[in-house]
C-alpha positions in Angstrom: 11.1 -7.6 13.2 12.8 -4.0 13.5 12.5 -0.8 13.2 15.2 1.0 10.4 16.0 4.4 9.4 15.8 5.3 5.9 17.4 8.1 4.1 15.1 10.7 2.4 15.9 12.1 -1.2 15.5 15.5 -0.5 17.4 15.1 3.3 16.3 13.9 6.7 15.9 10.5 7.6 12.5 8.7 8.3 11.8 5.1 10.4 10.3 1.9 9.2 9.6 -1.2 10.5 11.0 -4.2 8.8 10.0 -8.0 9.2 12.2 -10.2 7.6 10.9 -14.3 6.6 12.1 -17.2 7.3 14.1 -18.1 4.0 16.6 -14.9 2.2 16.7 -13.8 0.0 13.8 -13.3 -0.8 11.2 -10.5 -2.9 10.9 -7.3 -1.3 7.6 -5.4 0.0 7.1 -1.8 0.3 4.0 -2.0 2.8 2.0 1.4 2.6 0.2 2.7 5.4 -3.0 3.5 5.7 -4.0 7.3 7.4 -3.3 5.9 11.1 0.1 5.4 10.4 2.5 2.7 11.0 0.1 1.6 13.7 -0.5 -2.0 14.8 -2.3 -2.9 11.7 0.6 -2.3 9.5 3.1 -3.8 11.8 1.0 -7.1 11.9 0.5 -6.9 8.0 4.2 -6.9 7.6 4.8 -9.7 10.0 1.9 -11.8 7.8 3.8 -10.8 4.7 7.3 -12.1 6.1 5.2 -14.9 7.3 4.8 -15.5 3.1 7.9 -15.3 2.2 8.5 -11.4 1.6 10.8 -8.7 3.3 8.2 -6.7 4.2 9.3 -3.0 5.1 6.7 0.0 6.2 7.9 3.6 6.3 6.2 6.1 7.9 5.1 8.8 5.5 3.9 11.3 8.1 7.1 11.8 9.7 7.5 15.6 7.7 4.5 16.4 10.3 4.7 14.1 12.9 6.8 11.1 13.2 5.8 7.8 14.5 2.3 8.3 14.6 0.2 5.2 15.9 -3.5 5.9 15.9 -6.4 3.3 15.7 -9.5 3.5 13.8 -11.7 3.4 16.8 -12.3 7.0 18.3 -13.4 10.1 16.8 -10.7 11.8 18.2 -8.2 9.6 16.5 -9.8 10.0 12.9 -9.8 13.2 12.9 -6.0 13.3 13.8 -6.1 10.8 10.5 -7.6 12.6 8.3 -5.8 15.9 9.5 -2.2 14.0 9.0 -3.5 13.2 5.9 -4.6 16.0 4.1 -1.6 17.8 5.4 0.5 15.1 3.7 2.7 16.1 0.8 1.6 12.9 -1.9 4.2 13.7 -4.5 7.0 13.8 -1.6 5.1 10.8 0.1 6.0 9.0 -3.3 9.5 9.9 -3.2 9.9 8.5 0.2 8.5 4.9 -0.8 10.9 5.1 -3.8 13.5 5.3 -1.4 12.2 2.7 0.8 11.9 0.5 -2.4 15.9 1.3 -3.2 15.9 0.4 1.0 14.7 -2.9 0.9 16.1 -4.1 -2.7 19.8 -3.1 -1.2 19.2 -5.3 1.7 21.0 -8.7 1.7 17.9 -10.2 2.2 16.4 -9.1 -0.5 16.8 -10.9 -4.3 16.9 -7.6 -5.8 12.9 -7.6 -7.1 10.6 -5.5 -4.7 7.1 -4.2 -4.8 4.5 -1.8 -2.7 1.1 -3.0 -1.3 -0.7 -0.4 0.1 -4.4 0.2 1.9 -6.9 2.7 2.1 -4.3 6.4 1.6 -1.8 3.5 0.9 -3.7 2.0 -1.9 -3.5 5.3 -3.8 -0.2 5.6 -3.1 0.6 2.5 -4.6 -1.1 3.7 -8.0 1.3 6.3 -8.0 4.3 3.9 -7.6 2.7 1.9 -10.7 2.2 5.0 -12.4 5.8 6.8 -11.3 8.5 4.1 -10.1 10.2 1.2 -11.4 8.7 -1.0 -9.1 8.3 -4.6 -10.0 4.8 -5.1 -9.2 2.1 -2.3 -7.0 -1.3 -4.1 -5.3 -3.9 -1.6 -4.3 -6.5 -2.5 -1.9 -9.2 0.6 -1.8 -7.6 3.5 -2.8 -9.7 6.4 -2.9 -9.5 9.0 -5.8 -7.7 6.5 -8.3 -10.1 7.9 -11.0 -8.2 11.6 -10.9 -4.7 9.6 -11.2 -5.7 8.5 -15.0 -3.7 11.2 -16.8 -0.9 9.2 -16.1 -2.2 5.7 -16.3 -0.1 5.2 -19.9 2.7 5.2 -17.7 2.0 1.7 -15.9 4.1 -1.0 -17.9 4.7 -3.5 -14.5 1.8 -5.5 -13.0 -1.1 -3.8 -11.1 -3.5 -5.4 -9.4 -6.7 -3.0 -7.5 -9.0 -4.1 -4.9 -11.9 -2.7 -5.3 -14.1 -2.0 -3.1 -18.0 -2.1 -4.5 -20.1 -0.1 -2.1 -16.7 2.1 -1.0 -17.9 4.7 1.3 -15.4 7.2 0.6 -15.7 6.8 -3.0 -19.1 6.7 -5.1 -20.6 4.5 -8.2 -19.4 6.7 -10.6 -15.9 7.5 -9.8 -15.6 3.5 -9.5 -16.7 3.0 -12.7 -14.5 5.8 -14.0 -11.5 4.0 -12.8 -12.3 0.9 -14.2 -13.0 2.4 -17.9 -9.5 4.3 -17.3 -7.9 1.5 -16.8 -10.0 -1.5 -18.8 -7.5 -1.1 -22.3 -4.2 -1.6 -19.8 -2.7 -5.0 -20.4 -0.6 -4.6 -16.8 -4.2 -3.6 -14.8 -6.2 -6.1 -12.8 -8.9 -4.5 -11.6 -11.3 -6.4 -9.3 -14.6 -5.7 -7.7 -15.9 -7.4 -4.5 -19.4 -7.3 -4.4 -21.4 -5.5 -1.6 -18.3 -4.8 0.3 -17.1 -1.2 2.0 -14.3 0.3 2.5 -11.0 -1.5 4.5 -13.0 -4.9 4.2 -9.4 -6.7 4.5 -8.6 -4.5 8.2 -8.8 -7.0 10.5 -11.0 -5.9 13.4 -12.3 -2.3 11.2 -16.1 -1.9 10.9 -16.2 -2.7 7.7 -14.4 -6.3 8.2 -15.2 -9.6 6.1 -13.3 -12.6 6.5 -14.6 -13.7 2.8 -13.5 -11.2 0.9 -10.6 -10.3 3.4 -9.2 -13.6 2.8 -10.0 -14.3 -0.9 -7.9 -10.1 -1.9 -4.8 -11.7 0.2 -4.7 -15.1 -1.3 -4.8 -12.8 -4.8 -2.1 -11.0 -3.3 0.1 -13.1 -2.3 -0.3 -15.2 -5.4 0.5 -11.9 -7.4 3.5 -10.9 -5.6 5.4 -14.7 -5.8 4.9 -14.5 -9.5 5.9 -11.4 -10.2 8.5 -11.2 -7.5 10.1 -14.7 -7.8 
């Protein structure tokens, strides 16, 4: 486990943290943040994903506004500040950055050369957008808001995707759900799945919304995804 400097595209450099497995090389993971940024969460998700195999990197994407931001989910205070970071964020540059973080991590000696993104919540969109805009080998998406306004450029998805979807999502509603699954329904490369009853960030260990069942069940998926189409 470190912490790395990545070069940005358009200049400037931004951190990451990087956990590296056991056994290299190995598939790479782009690990995107949700809005509290490369908090705890993330750092412990990356640590779990090395622990499956995966060099797991997480850049911050808030670091044109404020870098190294660690907030938690538990204060008002501190979701404001989220949501704040994140509707300042820049998506389209936000995108750039992970494609550098993807050339990052397949450059790395550790790394066989295929490399995905996984991202929750703001990083779940995110990760649509790498399906939809970057040669990345496989994207998972677990709860990304807003997906249905992404569909103009669904046709551009030709490498596995695979959506976790949240069915009661808070921030999201019945119809923009099943928008998003009509959108992308004709989409050989799109695995779109439901989890019955379940809110938003059910797979946040700790978060409000928390359930080991479903938690558990999305990762397995995951993981599952990522060593076939990363091995």
């Amino acid at each position: 486990m470190s912490e790395v400097m990545i070069d940005a595209a358009d200049g400037g450099r931004f951190s990451a943290y990087a956990a590296e497995p056991k056994v290299t090389p190995a598939g790479g993971l782009v690990v995107i943040q949700e809005i509290f940024g490369v908090n705890a969460v993330m750092r412990e998700l990356c640590d779990w994903y090395a622990s499956q195999g995966f060099l797991a990197v997480c850049p911050d994407l808030f670091w044109r506004q404020q870098p190294d931001v660690q907030l938690t989910d538990k204060t008002e205070a501190e979701w404001n500040q989220a949501f704040a970071l994140m509707n300042g964020m820049d998506q389209d540059k936000a995108v750039e950055d992970l494609k550098a973080t993807l050339a990052w991590v397949r450059g790395q000696k550790g790394c066989t050369g295929k490399a995905g993104s996984v991202g929750y919540c703001l990083g779940g969109r995110l990760a649509f957008l790498m399906a939809e805009r970057s040669d990345s080998d496989a994207n998972v998406g677990y709860y990304g808001v807003g997906l249905e306004g992404l569909l103009g450029e669904a046709g551009k998805i030709g490498k596995p995707l695979l959506l976790h979807i949240a069915e009661k999502d808070k921030f999201s509603s019945p119809d923009k759900r099943d928008a998003l699954l009509a959108g992308v329904k004709d989409n050989k490369w799109v695995t779109a799945k439901v989890y019955p009853g379940m809110d938003h960030a059910f797979a946040r260990l700790g978060g409000e919304h928390y359930d080991a069942d479903a938690a558990e069940e999305a990762n397995r998926l995951t993981v599952e995804f990522f060593r076939t189409h990363l091995g």
